[in-house]
N, C-alpha and C positions, 0 to 999 in steps of 0.2 A: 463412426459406426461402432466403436468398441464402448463410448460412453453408451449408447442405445440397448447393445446387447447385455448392461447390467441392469439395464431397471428393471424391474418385479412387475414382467407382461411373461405370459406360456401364449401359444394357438396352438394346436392340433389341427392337422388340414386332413380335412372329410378324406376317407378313403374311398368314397363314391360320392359321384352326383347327387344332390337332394330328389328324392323323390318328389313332382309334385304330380300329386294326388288326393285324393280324401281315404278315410277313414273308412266310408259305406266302401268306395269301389275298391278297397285292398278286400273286405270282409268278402265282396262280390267275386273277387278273383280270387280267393282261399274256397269258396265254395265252387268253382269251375274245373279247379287246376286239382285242388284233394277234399272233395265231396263225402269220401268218406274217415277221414282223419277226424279223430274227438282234438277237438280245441280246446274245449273246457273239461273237465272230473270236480265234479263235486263228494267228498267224502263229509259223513257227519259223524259225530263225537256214538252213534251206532255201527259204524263199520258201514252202513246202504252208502252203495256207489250208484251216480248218476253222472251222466255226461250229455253233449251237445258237439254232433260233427258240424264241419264248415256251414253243408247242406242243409243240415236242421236250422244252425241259426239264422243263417242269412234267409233263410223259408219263412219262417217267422216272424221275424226281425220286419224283415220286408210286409209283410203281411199287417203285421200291426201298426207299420209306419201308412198303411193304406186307408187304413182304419182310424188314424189320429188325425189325417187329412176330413174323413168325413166329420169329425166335429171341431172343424174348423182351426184346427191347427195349420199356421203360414210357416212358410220358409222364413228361418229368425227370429220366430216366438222362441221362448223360451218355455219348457216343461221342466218341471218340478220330481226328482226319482228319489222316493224314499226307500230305505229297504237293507237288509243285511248282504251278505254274500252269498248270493244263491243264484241258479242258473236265470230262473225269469227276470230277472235283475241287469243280466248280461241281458238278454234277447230286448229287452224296453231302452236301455242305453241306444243298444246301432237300430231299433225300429225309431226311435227320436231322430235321433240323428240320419237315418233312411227319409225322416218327414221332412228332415230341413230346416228342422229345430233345433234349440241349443241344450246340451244337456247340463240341468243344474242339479249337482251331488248333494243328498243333504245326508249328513252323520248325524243317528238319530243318540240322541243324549240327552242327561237333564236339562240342560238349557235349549233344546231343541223347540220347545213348544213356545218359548218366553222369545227366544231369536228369531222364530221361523216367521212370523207375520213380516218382520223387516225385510228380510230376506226377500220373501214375495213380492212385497211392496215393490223394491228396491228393482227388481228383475222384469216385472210386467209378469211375470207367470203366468200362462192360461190354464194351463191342466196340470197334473197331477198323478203320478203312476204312484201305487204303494204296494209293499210288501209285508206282510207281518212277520214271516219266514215259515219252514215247513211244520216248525212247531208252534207255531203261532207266538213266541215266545215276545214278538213285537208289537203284540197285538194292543195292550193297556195304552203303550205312548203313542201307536197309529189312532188308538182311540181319541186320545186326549187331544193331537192333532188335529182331528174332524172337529171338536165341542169349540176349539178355539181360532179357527178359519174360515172364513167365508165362501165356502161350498155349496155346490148344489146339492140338495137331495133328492129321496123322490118326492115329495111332495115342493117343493122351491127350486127352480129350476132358472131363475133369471139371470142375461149371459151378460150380465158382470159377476157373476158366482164364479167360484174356482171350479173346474170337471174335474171328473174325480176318474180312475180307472183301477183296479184293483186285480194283483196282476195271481189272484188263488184267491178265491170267496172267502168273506169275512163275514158273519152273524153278529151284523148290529142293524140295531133299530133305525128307521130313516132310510139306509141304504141296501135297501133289499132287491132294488132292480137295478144299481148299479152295474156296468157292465164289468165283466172281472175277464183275464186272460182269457180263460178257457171258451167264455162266450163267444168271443172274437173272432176267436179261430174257427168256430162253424160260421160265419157270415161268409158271402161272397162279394168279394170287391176287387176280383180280377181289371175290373174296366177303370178305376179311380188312378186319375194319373200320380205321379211323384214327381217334385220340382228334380230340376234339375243343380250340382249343388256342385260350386269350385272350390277350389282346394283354397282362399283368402276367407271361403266364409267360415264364422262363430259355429263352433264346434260342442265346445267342455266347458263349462265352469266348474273349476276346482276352488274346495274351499281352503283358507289355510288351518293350522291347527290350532289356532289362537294363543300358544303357549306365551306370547310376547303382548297379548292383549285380546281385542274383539278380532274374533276370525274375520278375513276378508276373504273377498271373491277374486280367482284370477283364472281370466276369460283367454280361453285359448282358441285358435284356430283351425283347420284341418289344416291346413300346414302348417302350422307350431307342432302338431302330435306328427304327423307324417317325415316329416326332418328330425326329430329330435335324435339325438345320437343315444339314449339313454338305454342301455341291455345291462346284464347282469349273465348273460352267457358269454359264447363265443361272439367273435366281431361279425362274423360272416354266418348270415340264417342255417341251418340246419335243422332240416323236421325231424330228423330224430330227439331232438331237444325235449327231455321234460320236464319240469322246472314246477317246484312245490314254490308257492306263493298264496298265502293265506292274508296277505293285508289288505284291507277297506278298500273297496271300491270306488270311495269315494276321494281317496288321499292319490296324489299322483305315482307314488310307487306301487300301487294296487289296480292300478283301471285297468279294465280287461280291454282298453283298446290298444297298448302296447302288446298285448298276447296278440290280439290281431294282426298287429301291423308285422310282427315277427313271424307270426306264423307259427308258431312252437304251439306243443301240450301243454294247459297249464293246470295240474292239479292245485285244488284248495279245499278249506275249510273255515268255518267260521275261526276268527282269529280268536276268542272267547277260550275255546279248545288251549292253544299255545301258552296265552298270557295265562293259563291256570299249571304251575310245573309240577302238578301228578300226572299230567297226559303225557310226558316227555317220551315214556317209552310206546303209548300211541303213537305220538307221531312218527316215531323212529319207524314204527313195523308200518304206517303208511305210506312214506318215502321207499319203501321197500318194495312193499306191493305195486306199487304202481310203479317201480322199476325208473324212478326218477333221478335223473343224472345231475341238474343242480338245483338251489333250494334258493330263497330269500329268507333270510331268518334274523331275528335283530337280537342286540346282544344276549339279554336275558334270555332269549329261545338257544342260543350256543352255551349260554354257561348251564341251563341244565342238560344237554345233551353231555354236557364232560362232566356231568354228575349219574349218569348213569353206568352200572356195571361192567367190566369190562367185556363180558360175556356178549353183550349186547353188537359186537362190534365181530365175534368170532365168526360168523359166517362167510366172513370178504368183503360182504358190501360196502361201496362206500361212494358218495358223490364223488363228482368229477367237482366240483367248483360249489362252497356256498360262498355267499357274498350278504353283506352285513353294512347296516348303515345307522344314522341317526345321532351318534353317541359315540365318543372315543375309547376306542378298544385299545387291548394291550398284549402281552404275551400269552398274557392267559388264555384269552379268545383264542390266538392263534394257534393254540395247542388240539383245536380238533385238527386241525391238518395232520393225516396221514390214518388218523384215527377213525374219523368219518367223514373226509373226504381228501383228496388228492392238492386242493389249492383252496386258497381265498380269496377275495376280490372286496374292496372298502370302494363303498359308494359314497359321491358327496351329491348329492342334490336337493332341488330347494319346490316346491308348488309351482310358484311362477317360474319356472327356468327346467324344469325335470333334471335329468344328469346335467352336471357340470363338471365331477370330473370322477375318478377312480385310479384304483392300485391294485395291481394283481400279486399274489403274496402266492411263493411257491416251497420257500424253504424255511419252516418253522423256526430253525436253530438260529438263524438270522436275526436280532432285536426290534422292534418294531419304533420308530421314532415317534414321539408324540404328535399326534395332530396330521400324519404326512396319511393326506389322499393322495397322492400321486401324479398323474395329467390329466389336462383336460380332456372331454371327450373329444371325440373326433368332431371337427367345425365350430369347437368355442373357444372365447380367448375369454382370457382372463388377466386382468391386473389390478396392480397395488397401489392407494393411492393414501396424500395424506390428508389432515382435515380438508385442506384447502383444492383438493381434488387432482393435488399434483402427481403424476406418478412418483413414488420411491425406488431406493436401487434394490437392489435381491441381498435379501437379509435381514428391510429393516421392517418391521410391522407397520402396519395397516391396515385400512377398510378395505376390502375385495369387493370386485365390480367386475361384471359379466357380460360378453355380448354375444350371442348366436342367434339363427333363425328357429330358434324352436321358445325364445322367450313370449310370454305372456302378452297381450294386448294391452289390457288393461285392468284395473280393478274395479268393478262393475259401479255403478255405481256414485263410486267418488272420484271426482276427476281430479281435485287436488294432492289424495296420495299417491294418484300414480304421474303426478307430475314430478312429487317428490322422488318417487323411486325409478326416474329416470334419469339422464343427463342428457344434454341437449346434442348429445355423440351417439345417444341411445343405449351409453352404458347402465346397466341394472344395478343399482345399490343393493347389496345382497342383504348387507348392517354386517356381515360378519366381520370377523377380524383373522387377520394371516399373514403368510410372507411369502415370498415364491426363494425356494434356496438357493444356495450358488452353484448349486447343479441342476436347479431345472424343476424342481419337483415343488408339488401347492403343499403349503403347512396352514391347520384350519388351527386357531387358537381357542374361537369359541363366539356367541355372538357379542354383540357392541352393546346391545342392553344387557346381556348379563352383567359386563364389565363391574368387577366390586369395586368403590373411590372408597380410600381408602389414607386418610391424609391427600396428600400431593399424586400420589402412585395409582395407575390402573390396576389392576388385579383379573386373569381372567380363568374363571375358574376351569374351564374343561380342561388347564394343564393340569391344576391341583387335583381334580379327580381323578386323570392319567395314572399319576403318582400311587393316589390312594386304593386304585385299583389293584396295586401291584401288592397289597398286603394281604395275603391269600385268607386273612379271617376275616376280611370284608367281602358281603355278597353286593352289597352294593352301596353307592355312596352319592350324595348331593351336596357341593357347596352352594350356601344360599347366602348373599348380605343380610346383615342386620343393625337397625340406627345405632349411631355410636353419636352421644352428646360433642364429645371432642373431637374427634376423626371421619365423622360423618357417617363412615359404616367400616363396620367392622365383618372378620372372615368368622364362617361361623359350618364345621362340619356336621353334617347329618349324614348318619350313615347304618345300613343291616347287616346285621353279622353273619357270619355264615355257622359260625361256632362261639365256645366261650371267648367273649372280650368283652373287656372293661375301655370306659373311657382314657383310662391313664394308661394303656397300651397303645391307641390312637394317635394319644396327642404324645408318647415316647419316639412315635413310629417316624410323627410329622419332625419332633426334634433331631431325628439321625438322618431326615434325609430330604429337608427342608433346608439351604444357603441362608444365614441369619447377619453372618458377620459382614461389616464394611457395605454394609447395605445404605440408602438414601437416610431410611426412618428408622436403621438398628432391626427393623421387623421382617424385614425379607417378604415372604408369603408367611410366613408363620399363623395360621388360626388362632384366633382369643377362646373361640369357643367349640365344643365338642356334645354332641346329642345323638341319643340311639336310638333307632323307632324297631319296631317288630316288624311293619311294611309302610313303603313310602303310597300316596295317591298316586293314580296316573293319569294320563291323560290318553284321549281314543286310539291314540299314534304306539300305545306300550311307552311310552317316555314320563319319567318321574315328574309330575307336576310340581314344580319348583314354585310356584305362586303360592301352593295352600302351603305345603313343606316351608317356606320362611314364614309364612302367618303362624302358622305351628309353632316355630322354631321361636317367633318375636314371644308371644303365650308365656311358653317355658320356661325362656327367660327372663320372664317379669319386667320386660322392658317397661317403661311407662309411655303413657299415652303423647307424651311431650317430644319423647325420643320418635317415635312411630313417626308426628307430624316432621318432626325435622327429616325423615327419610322420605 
């Protein structure tokens, strides 16, 4: 028993029974139980507030899933939701999923029009919701979508065409009696029944962010969402809860079906707003106004908030809790604690899996350890295994592997990756890398493709960023490999300043506190190279796209096209 209790396994045992239920009937019981509580606030970068109580949506909601049955929407088609963060966006999500359908999230992007036919292909899609947003701002790429899909119009109407529905009238050609939201909702279709719909059937298709390659699909259930342990507030629901959450609808930290299933207020805004850091002191006076007690905010949204004025903070205000994911933070982050708000909380979660685990961080003066999320959520276990998928003891690194009921089905699609990314115990290959410590707690080192080779030696960079993050003239930093003739690749920092720095300050920074001596290769982590950008790319998630950032980087440095292929 004492060998068992060192291997690198955590569980956390649910503090309640699983719910099992769906999705539609938590929204149905939110509208019975507090009919008039706002579920949703929509603010926009004009200060106009809008919202949606329990009653409105599920009214709605329902209504238009009544409405997607008359053209011939089945229980288990799959529909297609384009569209930004906006309330009608909410209401076409739970009326899909009211019809019995599955909902498939599309993030609308440059490569969106080039991906999206496979996607369809891929899913059987029958219909089609779209959004262009309140300012039409979506309107060119909802355009370019239509030119390059096989849709009905109104003139072409044959039902292998895609249906189309438009959830606020659009002025293009071709689709001029397309039905749009508001049509809708003047029809009567009180008598149209709705399947009946349990908690094992297809739910969500979340997409991943493809930061590691081609995005996949990963198909959830009403009971993968209904179980998942994943909050960011307290453990125990509370409707006084308000909770500022501006990320994508379509990414799993963002679906407004966890605001459902919690039952909490949840103010948002287009995420556009944040990732731009002049609105900072926007957002600060909207988290005010709306008298919101905690926030989701990812690092960059924290580090300009402790870029603004002291002043800004003089009033009292302050969250009860933000909580921050994606990217490893460090002291710095945790220096809004006390400032503008009372605690933190580090989320670690993944697409397929939602939370997996977190850390509640109460006392800033405390050091923050690198990589430490803390435990599992309630009902997942977690452990550490090595290539050969053996568990290790606590301490030593390896691959992390997940198992709860709120993991993913499948990947739509390809039935060979998600053979891969199972194990035949049902553990989830996450790819990441970690260790469980000798007190219990998950350390994330970073993922297993990033890993830099580097001679003989893995290298993985989210420690080296930790470090470099602590150099308060860096605003931000990216390690990225790059080919190396002899070593195969070599460490190569990119990084924004916040103020004046020179490169020979960087790599001084990395020689005082960078281990070089007695090392395997003499080289420790030591970096070969050092590069400064003005701003890095991102990708739709706020996360520095580390794919163009080394393409960049290889550029720069004149690698040659010889070195490129050997990488």
């Amino acid at each position: 028993m004492d060998n068992e209790s060192q291997l690198g396994y955590l569980h956390t045992l649910p503090v309640e029974p699983y719910k099992y239920t769906t999705v539609t009937r938590a929204a149905k019981e939110n509208a019975l139980l507090r009919p008039k509580q706002e579920i949703f606030i929509l603010r926009d970068a004009g200060g106009t507030r809008s919202s949606l109580t329990n009653a409105s949506l599920y009214q709605q909601a329902e209504h238009l899933a009544r409405y997607l049955v008359t053209r011939g929407v089945k229980k288990g088609d799959v529909v297609a939701l384009v569209g930004p963060n906006t309330l009608e966006m909410i209401i076409g999500m739970l009326g899909i999923m009211t019809a019995g359908a599955v909902v498939l999230n599309i993030t609308i992007s440059t490569k969106t029009v080039v991906d999206l036919k496979d996607k369809l292909c891929l899913t059987n899609v029958k219909c089609m919701l779209l959004d262009c947003g309140s300012d039409n701002n979506l309107f060119l790429p909802i355009k370019a979508i239509l030119q390059h899909c096989n849709v009905q119009t109104d003139s072409v109407k044959e039902a292998d065409r895609l249906k189309l529905i438009f959830m606020r009238k659009m002025d293009i050609k071709d689709f001029q009696n397309t039905d749009t939201f508001e049509t809708i909702q003047l029809k009567k279709l009180d008598q149209v029944d709705l399947p009946y719909i349990f908690p094992e059937d297809n739910a969500l298709i979340f997409m991943t962010s493809g930061s590691t390659g081609k995005p996949k699909m990963a198909l959830h259930s009403h009971f993968s969402l209904t179980s998942t342990p994943f909050f960011i507030t307290d453990l125990q629901v509370d409707y006084g809860v308000i909770v500022y959450n501006d990320r994508p609808f379509a990414w799993s930290g963002g679906s407004p079906v966890f605001t459902i299933l919690r039952g909490e207020t949840r103010v948002l805004m287009n995420a556009y707003i944040t990732m731009n850091s002049q609105n900072t002191d926007f957002l600060w006076g909207i988290l005010k106004e709306e008298k919101c007690t905690h926030a989701l905010l990812l690092p960059f949204a924290i580090q300009d908030l402790l870029g603004l004025p002291k002043t800004a903070t003089v009033d009292g205000y302050k969250l009860q809790q933000v909580a921050t994911g994606g990217q490893m933070i460090n002291d710095f982050h945790t220096g809004i604690m006390g400032q503008f708000c009372h605690r933190m909380m580090i989320v670690y979660g993944s697409t397929e899996a939602t939370g997996i685990a977190m850390k509640v961080l109460l006392d800033r003066t405390k050091p923050l350890d690198a990589g430490d999320v803390g435990h599992p959520y309630p009902g997942v276990e977690v452990r550490v295994v090595d290539p050969e998928e053996i568990p290790v003891k606590r301490g030593v690194t390896g691959q992390i592997q997940i198992r709860s009921t709120q993991l993913m089905k499948e990947y739509v699609g390809n039935l060979e990756l998600t053979k891969e990314a199972f194990t035949d115990g049902r553990w989830f290959r996450t790819s990441d890398i970690g260790k469980i410590s000798s007190d219990g707690r998950m350390i994330l080192l970073g993922r297993e493709v990033d890993a830099i080779s580097r001679g003989t030696r893995k290298i993985y960079p989210g420690m080296l960023e930790f470090l470099l993050k602590g150099f308060k003239q860096i605003k931000e930093v990216c390690i990225v490999p790059v080919p190396d003739k002899r070593l195969y690749e070599e460490i190569c920092v990119c990084f924004v300043p916040s103020g004046p720095l020179t490169l020979a300050d960087v790599q001084q920074y990395c020689k005082e506190n960078l281990f070089t001596e007695n090392t395997v290769d003499g080289l420790g982590e030591m970096p070969s190279y050092f590069l400064q950008f003005e701003a890095f790319p991102k990708l739709g998630n706020g996360k520095p796209d580390k794919k163009a950032i080394r393409l960049d980087a290889v550029f720069r440095l004149n690698l040659t096209r010889e070195d490129e292929r050997n990488n």
